[in-house]
C-alpha positions in Angstrom: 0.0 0.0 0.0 1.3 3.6 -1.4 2.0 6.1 1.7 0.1 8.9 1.7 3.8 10.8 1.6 4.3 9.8 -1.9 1.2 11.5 -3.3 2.4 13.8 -5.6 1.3 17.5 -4.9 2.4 20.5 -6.4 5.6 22.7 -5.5 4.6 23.8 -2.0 4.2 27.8 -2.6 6.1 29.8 -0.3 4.5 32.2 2.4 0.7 32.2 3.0 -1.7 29.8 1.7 -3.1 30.5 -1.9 -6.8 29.8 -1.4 -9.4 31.6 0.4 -11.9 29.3 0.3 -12.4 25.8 -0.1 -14.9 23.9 -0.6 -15.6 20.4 1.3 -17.7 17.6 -0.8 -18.5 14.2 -0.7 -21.2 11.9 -0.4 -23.2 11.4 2.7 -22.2 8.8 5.3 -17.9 9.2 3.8 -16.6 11.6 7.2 -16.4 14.8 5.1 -18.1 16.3 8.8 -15.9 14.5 10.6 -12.8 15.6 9.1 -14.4 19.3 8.7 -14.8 19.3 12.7 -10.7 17.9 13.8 -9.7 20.7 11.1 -12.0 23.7 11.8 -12.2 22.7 15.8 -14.2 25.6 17.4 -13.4 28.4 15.0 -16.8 27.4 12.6 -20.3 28.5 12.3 -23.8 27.7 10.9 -25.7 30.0 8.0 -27.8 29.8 4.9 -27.0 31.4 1.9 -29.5 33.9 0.4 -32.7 32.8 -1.0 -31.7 29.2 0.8 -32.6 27.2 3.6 -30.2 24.8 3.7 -28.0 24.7 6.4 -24.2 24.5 6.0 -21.1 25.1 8.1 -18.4 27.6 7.2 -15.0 27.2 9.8 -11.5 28.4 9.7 -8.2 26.1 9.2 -5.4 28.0 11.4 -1.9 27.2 10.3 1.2 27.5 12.6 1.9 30.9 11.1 -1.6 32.2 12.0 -2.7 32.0 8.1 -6.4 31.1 7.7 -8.1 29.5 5.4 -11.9 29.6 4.7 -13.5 25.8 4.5 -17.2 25.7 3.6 -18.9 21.9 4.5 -21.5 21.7 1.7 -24.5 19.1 1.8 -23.1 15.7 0.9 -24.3 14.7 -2.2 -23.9 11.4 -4.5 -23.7 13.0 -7.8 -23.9 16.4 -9.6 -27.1 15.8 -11.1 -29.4 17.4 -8.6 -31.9 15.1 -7.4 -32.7 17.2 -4.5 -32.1 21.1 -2.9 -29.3 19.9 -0.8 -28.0 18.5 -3.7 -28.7 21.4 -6.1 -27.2 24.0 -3.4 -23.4 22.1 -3.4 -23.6 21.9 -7.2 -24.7 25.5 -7.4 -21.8 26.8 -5.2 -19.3 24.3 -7.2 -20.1 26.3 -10.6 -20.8 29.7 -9.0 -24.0 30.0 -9.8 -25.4 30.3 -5.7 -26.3 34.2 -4.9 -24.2 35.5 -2.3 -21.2 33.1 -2.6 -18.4 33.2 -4.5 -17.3 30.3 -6.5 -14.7 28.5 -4.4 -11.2 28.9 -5.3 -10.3 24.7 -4.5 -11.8 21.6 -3.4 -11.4 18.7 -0.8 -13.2 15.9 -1.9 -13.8 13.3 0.8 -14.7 9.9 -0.2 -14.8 6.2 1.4 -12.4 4.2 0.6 -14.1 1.3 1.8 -16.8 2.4 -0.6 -14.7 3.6 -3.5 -15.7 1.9 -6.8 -19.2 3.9 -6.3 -17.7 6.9 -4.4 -15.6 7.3 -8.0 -18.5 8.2 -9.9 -18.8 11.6 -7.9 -15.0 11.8 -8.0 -14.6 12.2 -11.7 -17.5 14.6 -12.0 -16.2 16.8 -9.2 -12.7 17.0 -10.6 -13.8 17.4 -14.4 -14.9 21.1 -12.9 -11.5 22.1 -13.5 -10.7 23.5 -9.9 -7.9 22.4 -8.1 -8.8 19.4 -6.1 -7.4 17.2 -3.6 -9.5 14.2 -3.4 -8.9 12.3 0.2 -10.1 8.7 0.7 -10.8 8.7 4.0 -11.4 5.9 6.7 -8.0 4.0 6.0 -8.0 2.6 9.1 -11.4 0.8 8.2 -9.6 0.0 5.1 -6.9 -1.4 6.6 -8.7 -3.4 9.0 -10.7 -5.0 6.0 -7.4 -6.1 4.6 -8.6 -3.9 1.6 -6.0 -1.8 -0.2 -5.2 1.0 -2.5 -2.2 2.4 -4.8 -2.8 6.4 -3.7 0.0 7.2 -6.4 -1.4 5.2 -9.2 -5.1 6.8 -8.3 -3.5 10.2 -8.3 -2.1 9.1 -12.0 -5.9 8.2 -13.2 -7.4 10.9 -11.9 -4.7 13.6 -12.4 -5.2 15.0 -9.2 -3.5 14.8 -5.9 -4.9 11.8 -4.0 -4.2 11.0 0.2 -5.2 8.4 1.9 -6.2 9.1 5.4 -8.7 8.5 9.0 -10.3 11.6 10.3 -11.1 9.9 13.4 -7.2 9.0 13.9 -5.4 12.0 11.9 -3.9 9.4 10.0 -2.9 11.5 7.0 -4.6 14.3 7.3 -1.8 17.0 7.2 -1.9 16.2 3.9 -4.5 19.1 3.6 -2.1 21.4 4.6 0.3 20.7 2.3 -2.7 21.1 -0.9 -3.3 24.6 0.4 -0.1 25.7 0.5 0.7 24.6 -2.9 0.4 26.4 -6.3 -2.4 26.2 -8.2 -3.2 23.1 -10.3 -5.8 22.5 -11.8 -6.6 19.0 -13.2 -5.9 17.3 -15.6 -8.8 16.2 -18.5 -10.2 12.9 -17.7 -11.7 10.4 -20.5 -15.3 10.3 -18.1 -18.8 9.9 -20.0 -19.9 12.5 -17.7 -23.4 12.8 -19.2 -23.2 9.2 -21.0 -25.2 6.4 -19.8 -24.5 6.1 -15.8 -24.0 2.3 -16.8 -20.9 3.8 -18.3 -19.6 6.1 -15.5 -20.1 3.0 -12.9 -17.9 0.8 -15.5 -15.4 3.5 -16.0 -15.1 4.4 -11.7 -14.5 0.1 -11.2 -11.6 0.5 -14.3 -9.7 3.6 -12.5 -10.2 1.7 -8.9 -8.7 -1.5 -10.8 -5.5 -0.1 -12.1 -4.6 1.4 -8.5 -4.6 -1.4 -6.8 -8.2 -1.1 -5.1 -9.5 -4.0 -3.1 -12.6 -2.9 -0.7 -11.7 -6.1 1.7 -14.6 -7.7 3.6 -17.8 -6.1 4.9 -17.1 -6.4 9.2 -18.2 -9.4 10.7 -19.4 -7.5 13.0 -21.7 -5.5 11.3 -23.0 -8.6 9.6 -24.1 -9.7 13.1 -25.2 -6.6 14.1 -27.5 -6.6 11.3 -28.5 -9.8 11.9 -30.0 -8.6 15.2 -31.3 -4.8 14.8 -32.9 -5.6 11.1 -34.4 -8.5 12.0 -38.2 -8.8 11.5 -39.0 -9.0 14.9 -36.3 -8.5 17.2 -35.3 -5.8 15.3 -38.5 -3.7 15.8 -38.4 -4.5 19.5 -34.8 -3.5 20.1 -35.8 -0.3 18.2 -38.7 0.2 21.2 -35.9 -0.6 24.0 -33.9 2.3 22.6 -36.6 4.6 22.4 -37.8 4.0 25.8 -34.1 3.9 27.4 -33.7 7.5 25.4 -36.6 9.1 27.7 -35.7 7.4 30.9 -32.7 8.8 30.6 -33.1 12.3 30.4 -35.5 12.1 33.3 -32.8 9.8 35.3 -29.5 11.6 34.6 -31.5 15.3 33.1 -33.8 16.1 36.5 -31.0 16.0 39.2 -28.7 17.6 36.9 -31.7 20.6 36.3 -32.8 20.6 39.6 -29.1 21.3 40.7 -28.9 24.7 37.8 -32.4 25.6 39.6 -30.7 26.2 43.1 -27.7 28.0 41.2 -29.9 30.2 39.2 -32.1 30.9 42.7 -29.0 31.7 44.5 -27.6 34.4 42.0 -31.1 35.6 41.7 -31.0 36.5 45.4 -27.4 38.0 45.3 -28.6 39.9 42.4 -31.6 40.9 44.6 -29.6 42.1 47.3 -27.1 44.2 44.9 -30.0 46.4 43.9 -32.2 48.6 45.7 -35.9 48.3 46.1 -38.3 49.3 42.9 -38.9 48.6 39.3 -35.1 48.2 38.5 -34.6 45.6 40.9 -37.9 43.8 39.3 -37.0 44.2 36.2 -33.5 42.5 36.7 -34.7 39.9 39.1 -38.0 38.9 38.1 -38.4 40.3 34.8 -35.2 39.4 33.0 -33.6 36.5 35.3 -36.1 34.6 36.4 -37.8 34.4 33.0 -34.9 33.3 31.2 -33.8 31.4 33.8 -37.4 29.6 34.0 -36.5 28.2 30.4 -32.7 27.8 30.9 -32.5 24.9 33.8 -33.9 22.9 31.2 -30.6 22.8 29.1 -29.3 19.6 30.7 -32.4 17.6 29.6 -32.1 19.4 26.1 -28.6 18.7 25.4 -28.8 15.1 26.8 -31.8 14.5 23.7 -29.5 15.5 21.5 -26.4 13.7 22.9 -28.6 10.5 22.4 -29.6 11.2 18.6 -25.8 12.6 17.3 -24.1 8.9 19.3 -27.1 7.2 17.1 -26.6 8.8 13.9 -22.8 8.8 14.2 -22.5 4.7 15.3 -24.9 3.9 12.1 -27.4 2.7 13.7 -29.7 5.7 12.8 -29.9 4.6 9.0 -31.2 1.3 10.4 -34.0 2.3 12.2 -35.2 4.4 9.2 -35.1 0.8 7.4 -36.9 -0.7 10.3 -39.5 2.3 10.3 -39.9 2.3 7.0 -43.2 -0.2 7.1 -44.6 2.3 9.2 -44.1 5.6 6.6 -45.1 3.3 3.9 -48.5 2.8 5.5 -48.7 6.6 6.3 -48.1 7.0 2.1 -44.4 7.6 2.8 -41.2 6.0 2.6 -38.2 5.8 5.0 -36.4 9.3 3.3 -39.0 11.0 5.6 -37.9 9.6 8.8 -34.2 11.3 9.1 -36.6 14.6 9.0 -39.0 13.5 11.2 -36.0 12.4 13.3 -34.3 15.5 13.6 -37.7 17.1 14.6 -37.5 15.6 17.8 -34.8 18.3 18.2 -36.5 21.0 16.5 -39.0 21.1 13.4 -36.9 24.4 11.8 -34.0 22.2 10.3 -36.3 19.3 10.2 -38.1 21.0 7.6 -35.0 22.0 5.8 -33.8 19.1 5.8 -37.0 17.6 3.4 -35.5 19.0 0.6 -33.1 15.5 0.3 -37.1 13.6 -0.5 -37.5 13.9 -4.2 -40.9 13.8 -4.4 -42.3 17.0 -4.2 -45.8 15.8 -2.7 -44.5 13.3 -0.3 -41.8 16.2 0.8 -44.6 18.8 1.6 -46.7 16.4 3.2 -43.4 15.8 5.5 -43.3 19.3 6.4 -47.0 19.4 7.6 -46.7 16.6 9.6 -43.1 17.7 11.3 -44.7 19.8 13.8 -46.8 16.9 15.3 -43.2 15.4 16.4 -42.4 16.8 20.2 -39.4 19.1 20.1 -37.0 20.0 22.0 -38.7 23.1 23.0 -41.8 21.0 24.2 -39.5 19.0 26.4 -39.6 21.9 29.2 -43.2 22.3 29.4 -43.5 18.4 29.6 -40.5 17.5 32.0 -42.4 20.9 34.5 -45.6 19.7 34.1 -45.1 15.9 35.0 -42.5 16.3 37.4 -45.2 18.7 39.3 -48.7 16.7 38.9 -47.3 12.8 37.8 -46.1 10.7 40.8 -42.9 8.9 40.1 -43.7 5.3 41.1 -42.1 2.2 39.1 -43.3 0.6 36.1 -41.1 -2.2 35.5 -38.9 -2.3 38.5 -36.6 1.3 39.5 -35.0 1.6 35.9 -38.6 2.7 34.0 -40.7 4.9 35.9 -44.4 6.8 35.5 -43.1 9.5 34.9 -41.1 8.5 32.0 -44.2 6.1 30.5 -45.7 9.7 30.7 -43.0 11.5 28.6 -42.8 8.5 25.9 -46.4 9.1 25.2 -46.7 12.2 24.6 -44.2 11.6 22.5 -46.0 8.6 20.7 -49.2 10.7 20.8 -47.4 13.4 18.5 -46.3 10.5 16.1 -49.6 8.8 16.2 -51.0 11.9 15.1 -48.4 12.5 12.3 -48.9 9.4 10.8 -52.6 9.8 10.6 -52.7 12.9 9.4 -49.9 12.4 6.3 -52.4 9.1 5.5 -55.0 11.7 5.3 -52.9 13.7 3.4 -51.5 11.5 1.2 -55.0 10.0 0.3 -56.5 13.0 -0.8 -54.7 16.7 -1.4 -51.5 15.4 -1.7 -51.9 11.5 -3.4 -49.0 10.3 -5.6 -47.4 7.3 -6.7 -45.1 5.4 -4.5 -41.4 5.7 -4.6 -38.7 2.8 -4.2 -37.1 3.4 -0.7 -33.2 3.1 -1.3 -30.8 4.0 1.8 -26.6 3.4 1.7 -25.9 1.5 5.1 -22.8 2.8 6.6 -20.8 0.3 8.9 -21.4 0.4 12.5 -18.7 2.8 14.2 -17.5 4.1 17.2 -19.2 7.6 17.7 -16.5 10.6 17.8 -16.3 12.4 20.5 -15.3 15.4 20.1 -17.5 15.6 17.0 -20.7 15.2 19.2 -18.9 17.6 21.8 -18.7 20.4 19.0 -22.1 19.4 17.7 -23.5 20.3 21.3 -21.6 23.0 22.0 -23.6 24.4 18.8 -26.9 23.3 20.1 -26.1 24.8 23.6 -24.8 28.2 22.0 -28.3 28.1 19.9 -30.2 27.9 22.9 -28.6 30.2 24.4 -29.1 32.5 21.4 -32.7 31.8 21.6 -32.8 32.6 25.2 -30.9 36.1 24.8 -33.5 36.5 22.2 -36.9 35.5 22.0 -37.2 34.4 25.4 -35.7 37.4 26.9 -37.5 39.7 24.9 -40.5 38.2 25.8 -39.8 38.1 29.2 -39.6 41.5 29.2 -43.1 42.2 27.9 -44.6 40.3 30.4 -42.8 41.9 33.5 -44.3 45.3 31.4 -47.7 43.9 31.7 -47.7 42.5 35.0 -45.9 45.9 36.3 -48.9 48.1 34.4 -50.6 50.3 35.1 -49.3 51.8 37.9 -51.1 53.7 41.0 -49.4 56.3 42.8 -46.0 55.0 41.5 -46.9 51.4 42.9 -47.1 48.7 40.4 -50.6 47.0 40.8 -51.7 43.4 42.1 -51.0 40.5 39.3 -54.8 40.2 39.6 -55.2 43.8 38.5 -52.4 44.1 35.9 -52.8 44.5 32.1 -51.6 41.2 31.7 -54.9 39.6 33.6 -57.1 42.1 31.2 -56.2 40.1 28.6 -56.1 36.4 30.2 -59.6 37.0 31.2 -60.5 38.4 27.9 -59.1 34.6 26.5 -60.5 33.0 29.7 -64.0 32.0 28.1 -62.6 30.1 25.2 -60.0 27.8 27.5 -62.5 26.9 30.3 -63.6 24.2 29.0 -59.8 22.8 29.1 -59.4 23.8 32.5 -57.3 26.5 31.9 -57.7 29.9 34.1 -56.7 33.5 32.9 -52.8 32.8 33.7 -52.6 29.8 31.6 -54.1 31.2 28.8 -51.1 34.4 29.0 -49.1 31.2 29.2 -50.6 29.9 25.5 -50.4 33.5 24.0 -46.4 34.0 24.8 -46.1 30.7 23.5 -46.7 31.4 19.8 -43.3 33.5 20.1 -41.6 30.1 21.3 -43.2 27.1 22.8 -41.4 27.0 25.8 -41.4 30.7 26.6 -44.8 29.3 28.8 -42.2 28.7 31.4 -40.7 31.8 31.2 -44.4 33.5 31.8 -45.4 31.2 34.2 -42.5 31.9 36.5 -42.5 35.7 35.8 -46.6 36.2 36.5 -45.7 34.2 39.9 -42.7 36.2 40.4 -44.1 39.2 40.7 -47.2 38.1 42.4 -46.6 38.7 46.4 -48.8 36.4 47.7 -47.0 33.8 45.6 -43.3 34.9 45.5 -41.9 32.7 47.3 -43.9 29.7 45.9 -42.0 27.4 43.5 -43.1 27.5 40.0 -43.8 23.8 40.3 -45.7 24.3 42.9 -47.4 27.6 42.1 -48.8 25.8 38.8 -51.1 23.6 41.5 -52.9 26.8 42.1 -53.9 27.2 38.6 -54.4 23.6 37.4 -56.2 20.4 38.6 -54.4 16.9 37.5 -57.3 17.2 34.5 -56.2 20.8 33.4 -52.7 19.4 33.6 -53.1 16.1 31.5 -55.3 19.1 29.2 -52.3 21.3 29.0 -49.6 18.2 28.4 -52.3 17.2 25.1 -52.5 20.2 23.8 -48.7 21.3 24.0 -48.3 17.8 22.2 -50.4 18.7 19.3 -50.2 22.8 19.1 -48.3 24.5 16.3 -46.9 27.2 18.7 -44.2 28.4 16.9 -43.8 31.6 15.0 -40.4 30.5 13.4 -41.5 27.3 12.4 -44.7 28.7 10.5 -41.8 30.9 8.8 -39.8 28.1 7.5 -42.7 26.6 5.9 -43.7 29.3 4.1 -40.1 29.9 2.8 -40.1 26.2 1.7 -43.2 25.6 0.6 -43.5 29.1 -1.4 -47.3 30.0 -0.4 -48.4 31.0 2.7 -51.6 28.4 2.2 -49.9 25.5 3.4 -48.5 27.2 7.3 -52.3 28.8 7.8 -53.7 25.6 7.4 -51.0 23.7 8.9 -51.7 26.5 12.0 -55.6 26.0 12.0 -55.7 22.1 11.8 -53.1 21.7 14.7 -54.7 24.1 16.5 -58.2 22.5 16.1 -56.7 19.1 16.9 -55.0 20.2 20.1 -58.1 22.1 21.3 -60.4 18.9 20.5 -58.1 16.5 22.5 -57.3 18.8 25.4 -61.0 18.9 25.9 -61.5 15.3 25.3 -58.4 14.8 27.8 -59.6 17.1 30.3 -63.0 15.7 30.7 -62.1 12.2 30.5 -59.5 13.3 33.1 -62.2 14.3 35.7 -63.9 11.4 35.9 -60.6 9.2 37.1 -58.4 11.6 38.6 -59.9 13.3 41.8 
């Protein structure tokens, strides 16, 4: 096997490096993110291009000197005939055709090398572009394990580009990205490629230039053969699939609670020394009760938050996360889907805005809209701090099956179920009527099973947590804000006026009709309004309207909610939570994706109606069993 040393590259260029911006592409599933993370490290962000909603990452690579170099992670894609947006946005940016970015000056193309006869395909396109291109085959230590092999040096020859072989999980390699930017332009040579000849012919001329270097893919893992074996069998493998679901809730509840419970006291114990610091009067409200309590309501929830997504990125990055959208893809197929919907409907467990981006990978244009309306009916993240308040304060935590699953927990998982019972209902609906079409053939790539990085998932949280944060500083804040207004209006004699009396409870009573039937009193229904800005911003008005209120201050929001809910009006609140739009950003998003702004009013109005009917149907049903 050829060192990655001997790959030819150009003469190294003396000074600074001479591109400004390069351009990351590969196919899904090959460690291009990987590899953008150990080289980028912190120094990276998240954005859309104009006119866009799909999400890429732009970073920094720092050399010793303290030269920089701009590296943009596009969409992975599997060839340059767009299929898809995600696919049409790298292959825009490639040719310089994407509004607001200029065409980059190089490219790293990231391939598997345990995967190379098809990954080929995509390399001869890419390079036929004419940019200077380094093309890395990356995994080699997968490779080598496999007792596969590769000529790097007789690649590089066929291709006429320089070729590496490398690991981003080990570093194996990998500086040989360093020495491509430093070196003078060169562009590649012409390649004999059928580029828009019969794909027959581009998958018989990728096996010929894998077959003169040397390439042997070696065996598949036994292990994953075994592994397969179990989680895609026809029974076991749906039932492991439950297990994993189940242990995913218990756990935030087990290892989330104590560790929010814990940020609680912190957060209560700067509020008083921020209390102290300030004299008496509307500033010292507004600090305490207005701007750190509300945020704070929202942010001692971050634990559970960041735990949800800790689960999904170790699922997705061992490769177990492309098998359970095999396993669930019986269950999309009788909703009129296929399994391309359930990585969207995945990542809207986290949060329905890049969920709905990330539809744009379904090629069907019905089955992709009907996605996007049924997205909101999965519980996001932002739900989990209204459910995890709620249950901890009216469920008792008694034990299901032994200590490990508790009530509580059987509580969260069905609200959870209950959103995707619905989803799946309504897309049937959907997909039977206003939005019928023929079925598509569900085809997914496999990857190996890995070890998850860590760091990767580290920097992947770090984002998440910084977007919270973001959101907090933001929305939540802001709306904090507001409410302390409202609760401190209007004044008399310089005295703000009971919470009873404030303009706040003018216009919960004015609602107050129209949600008594849930079980839901004036406060609640301030709660519901401030929730269209951000679903969990509830917590944030629930904890300022009892901040502020003397005769509960020094009540705990858990147990200041009693006062305004029975065990009927909470189950109520829980169901409709589960099924309510609630979310001014996400109504956004589908009206930039979908182009009209029919589809997010009537998304709005029929999760709306659905969450009122249940919550009454909960509510009453509720009374009757629960004294």
């Amino acid at each position: 096997m050829t060192s990655p040393a001997t790959v030819p590259f150009p003469a190294v260029a003396k000074g600074s490096p001479v591109y400004k911006t390069v351009a990351m592409v590969g196919p899904p599933n090959a460690g291009k993110t990987t590899l953008f993370n150990r080289l980028t490290g912190l120094r990276q962000k998240v954005g859309n291009f104009p006119g866009v909603t799909v999400e890429h990452h732009s970073g920094t690579y720092r050399f010793e000197s303290g030269k920089e170099v701009c590296l943009v992670d596009l969409p992975g894609v599997y060839s340059l005939n767009p299929k898809s947006e995600d696919e049409r946005v790298t292959v825009d940016v490639l040719n310089g055709n994407m509004r607001g970015a200029e065409r980059p000056d190089a490219i790293i193309l990231v391939l598997d090398s345990s995967n190379l006869n098809r990954h080929l395909i995509l390399a001869g396109r890419v390079i036929a572009l004419g940019l200077p291109t380094l093309v890395l085959l990356n995994m080699a230590d997968e490779l080598h394990k496999q007792g596969g092999s590769v000529d790097v040096l007789l690649l590089a020859r066929q291709l006429g580009t320089p070729v590496a072989l490398i690991s981003a999980v080990t570093g194996e390699g990998v500086d040989a990205v360093e020495k491509f930017l430093f070196a003078a332009p060169h562009p590649p040579e012409p390649l004999e490629l059928p580029i828009f000849g019969d794909p027959r012919h581009c998958r018989e001329w990728a096996v010929r230039v894998g077959s003169h270097a040397g390439y042997q893919r070696g065996a598949t893992p036994e292990w994953t053969r075994r592994l397969d074996s179990i989680f895609l069998h026809k029974v076991w493998g749906g039932a492991i699939f439950a297990i994993v679901i189940v242990a995913v809730f218990q756990t935030i509840f087990s290892l989330g609670q104590p560790a929010s419970s814990f940020l609680q006291h912190l957060l209560d114990h700067i509020a008083t020394i921020l209390s102290n610091m300030l004299p008496p009067g509307m500033i010292n409200s507004l600090a305490v009760n207005g701007i750190w309590k509300g945020a704070g309501s929202v942010l001692v929830f971050l634990p559970q938050i960041l735990l949800l997504f800790l689960v999904i990125g170790i699922l997705e990055d061992s490769g177990y996360l492309a098998r359970a959208a095999v396993i669930s893809d019986k269950v999309m197929a009788r909703a009129g889907l296929n399994g391309k919907s359930f990585i969207p409907l995945l990542s809207a467990y986290g949060c329905a805005v890049p969920a709905i981006m990330a539809t744009r990978t379904i090629e069907n244009k019905r089955d992709r809209i009907a996605t996007i309306l049924i997205a909101p009916f999965m519980t996001c993240s932002a739900r989990l701090p209204v459910y995890t308040m709620l249950i901890a304060a009216f469920i008792p935590d008694h034990p299901v099956f032994g200590p490990v699953v508790t009530t509580r927990a059987v509580v969260m998982l069905g609200l959870y179920v209950l959103g995707f019972v619905m989803a799946v209902v309504t897309a049937k609906v959907l997909k039977s009527s206003v939005l019928r079409s023929r079925d598509v053939a569900f085809i997914m790539e496999l990857p190996p099973y890995r070890w998850p990085m860590w760091k990767s998932l580290a920097l992947r949280l770090m984002d998440r947590a910084k977007a919270f944060f973001f959101r907090a500083g933001t929305v939540i804040l802001g709306a904090s804000v507001v409410l302390w207004a409202l609760t401190y209006l209007p004044m008399h004699n310089g005295q703000p006026p009971q919470i009873a009396d404030s303009a706040i409870a003018s216009v919960g009573r004015f609602i107050e009709p129209a949600i008594q039937p849930l079980g839901f009193n004036w406060k609640i229904g301030v709660g519901l309004l401030s929730s269209f800005a951000a679903r969990e911003v509830i917590i944030a008005t629930m904890g300022t309207l009892h901040g502020v209120d003397p005769a509960s201050h020094a009540m705990d929001l858990q147990e200041a909610l009693k006062s305004d809910l029975s065990p009927a009006g909470a189950i109520a609140l829980l169901v409709f939570f589960a099924f309510a739009m609630q979310c001014m950003s996400t109504m956004a998003v589908v009206r930039r994706e979908t182009n009209s702004w029919k589809w997010p009013l009537l998304q709005f109005l029929y999760m709306t109606a659905v969450a009122y009917i249940a919550a009454f149907v909960a509510y009453h049903i509720t009374l009757q069993y629960w004294s």
